[in-house]
C-alpha positions as CSV (number, residue, x, y, z in Angstrom):
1,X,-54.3,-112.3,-8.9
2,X,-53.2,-111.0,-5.6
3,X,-53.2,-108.3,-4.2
4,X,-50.5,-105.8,-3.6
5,X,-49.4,-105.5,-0.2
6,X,-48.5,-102.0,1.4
7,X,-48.0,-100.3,4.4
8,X,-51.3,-100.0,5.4
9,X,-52.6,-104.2,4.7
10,X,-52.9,-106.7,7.4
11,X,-49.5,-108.8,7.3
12,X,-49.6,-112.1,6.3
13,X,-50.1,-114.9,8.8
14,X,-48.1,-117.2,10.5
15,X,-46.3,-119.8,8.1
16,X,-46.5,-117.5,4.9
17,X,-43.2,-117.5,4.7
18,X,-43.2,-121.3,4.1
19,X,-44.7,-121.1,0.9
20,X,-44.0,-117.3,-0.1
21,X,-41.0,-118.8,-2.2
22,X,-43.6,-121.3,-4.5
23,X,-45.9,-118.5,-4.7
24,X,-43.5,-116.0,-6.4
25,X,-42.7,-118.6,-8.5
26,X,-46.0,-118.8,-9.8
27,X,-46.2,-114.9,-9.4
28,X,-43.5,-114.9,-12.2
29,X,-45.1,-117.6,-14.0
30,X,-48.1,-116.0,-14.2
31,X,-46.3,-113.0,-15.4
32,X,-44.4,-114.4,-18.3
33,X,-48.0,-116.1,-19.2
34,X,-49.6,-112.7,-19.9
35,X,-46.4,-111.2,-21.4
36,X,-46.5,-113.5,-24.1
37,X,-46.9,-113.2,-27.3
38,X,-50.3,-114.5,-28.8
39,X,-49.6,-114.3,-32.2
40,X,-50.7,-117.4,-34.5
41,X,-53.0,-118.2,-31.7
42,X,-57.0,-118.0,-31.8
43,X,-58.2,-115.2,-29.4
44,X,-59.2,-118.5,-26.3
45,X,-56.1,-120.2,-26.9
46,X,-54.1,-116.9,-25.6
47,X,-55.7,-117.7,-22.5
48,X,-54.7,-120.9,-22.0
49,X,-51.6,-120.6,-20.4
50,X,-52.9,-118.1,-17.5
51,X,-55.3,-120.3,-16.4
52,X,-53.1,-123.5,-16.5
53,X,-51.0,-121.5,-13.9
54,X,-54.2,-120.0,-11.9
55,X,-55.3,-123.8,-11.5
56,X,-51.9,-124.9,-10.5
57,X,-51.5,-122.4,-7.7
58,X,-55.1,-122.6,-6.6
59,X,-54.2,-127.0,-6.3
60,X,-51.0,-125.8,-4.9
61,X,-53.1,-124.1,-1.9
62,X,-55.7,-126.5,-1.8
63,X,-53.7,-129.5,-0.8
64,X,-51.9,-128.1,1.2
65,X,-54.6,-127.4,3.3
66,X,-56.9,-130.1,2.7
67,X,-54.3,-133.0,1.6
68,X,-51.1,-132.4,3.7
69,X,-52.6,-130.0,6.3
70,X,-49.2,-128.4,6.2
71,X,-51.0,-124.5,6.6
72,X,-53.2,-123.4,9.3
73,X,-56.7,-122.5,8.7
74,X,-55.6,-118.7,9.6
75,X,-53.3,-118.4,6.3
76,X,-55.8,-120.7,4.4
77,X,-58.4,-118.5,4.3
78,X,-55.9,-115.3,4.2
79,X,-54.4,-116.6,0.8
80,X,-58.4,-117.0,-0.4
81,X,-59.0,-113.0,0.6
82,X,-55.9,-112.0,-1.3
83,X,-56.6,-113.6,-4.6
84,X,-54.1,-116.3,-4.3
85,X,-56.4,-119.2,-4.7
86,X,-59.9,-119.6,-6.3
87,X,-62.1,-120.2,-3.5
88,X,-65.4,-121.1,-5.9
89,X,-62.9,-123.6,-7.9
90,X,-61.7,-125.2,-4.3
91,X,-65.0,-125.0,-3.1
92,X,-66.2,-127.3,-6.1
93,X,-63.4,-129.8,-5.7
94,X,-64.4,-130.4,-2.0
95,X,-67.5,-132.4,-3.9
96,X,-67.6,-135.4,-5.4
97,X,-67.6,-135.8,-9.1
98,X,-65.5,-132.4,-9.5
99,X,-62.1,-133.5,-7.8
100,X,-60.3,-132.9,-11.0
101,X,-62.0,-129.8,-12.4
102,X,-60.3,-127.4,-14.6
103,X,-62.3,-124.4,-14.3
104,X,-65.5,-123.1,-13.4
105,X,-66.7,-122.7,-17.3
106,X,-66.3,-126.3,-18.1
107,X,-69.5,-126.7,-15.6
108,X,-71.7,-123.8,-16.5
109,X,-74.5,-124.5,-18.6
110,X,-75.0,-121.2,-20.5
111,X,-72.2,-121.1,-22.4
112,X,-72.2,-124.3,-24.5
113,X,-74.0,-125.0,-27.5
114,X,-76.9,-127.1,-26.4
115,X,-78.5,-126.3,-23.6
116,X,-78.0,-128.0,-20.0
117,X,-74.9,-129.5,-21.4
118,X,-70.9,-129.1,-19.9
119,X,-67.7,-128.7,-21.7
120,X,-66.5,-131.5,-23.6
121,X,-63.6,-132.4,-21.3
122,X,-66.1,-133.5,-18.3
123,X,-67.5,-136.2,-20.9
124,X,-65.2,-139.3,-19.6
125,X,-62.9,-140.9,-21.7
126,X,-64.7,-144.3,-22.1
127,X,-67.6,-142.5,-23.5
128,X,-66.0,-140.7,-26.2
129,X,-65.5,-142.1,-29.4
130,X,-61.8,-143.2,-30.5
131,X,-59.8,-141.1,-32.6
132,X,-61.8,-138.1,-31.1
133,X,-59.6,-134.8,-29.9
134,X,-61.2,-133.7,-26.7
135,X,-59.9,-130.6,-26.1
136,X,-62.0,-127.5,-24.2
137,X,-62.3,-124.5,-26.2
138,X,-62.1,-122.3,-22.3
139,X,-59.0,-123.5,-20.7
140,X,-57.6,-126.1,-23.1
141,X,-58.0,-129.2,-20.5
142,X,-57.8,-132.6,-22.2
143,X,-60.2,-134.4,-20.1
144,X,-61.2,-133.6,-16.1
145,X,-63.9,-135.9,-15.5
146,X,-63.7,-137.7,-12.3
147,X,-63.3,-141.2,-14.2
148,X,-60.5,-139.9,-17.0
């Protein structure tokens, strides 16, 4: 989450105001995520939602600094200080084999059930049996193997 700016923190760079719009809109977003109500839902699946919307704006950056180069490096890494972006999660999509990663959980080892293994959504879809629900019990992703 951001940070709040005041008085006394560093204005934002050059070309913020570009993309200040898109990020209040996912400011809100993200609002309306944690105001929801969660009831009927199991305690991971309230989650869901907030970090659909933390992935989305963390893309949202990443692109358009490493796709479009629309932002300079300056505001780039400014965004990354203030919390608007994930900077491990960007980090990992910079390598192959993780372009399409959903979270950092889906690739740590210590939380699944057997160990050394990932999250069932980095198994690729030609590898899992049909009629099988893939669905991860962190972040809800369907599949986000580099081959699905």
């Amino acid at each position: 989450m951001p940070k709040i700016r005041t008085t006394r923190t560093k204005a934002p760079p050059e070309g913020y105001e570009d993309i200040e719009g898109i990020l209040d809109e996912y400011a809100n977003k993200m609002r309306d995520a944690e105001n929801e109500s969660h009831e009927g839902k199991r305690k991971a699946e309230s989650l869901w939602s907030i970090m659909r919307i933390s992935h989305a704006r963390s893309r949202y950056i990443y692109e358009l600094y490493y796709k479009r180069e629309a932002v300079s490096r300056e505001l780039y890494d400014w965004l990354l200080k203030e919390g608007y972006a994930d900077a491990n999660l960007i980090a990992k999509w910079k390598k192959t084999g993780y372009e399409k990663l959903c979270c950092l959980r889906c690739i740590q080892t210590r939380d699944m059930n057997y160990q050394g293994s990932t999250c069932i959504c980095r198994v690729p879809k030609a590898q899992v049996r049909a009629g099988t629900i893939v669905e991860c019990v962190h972040c809800g992703c369907r599949g986000c193997s580099s081959d699905s």
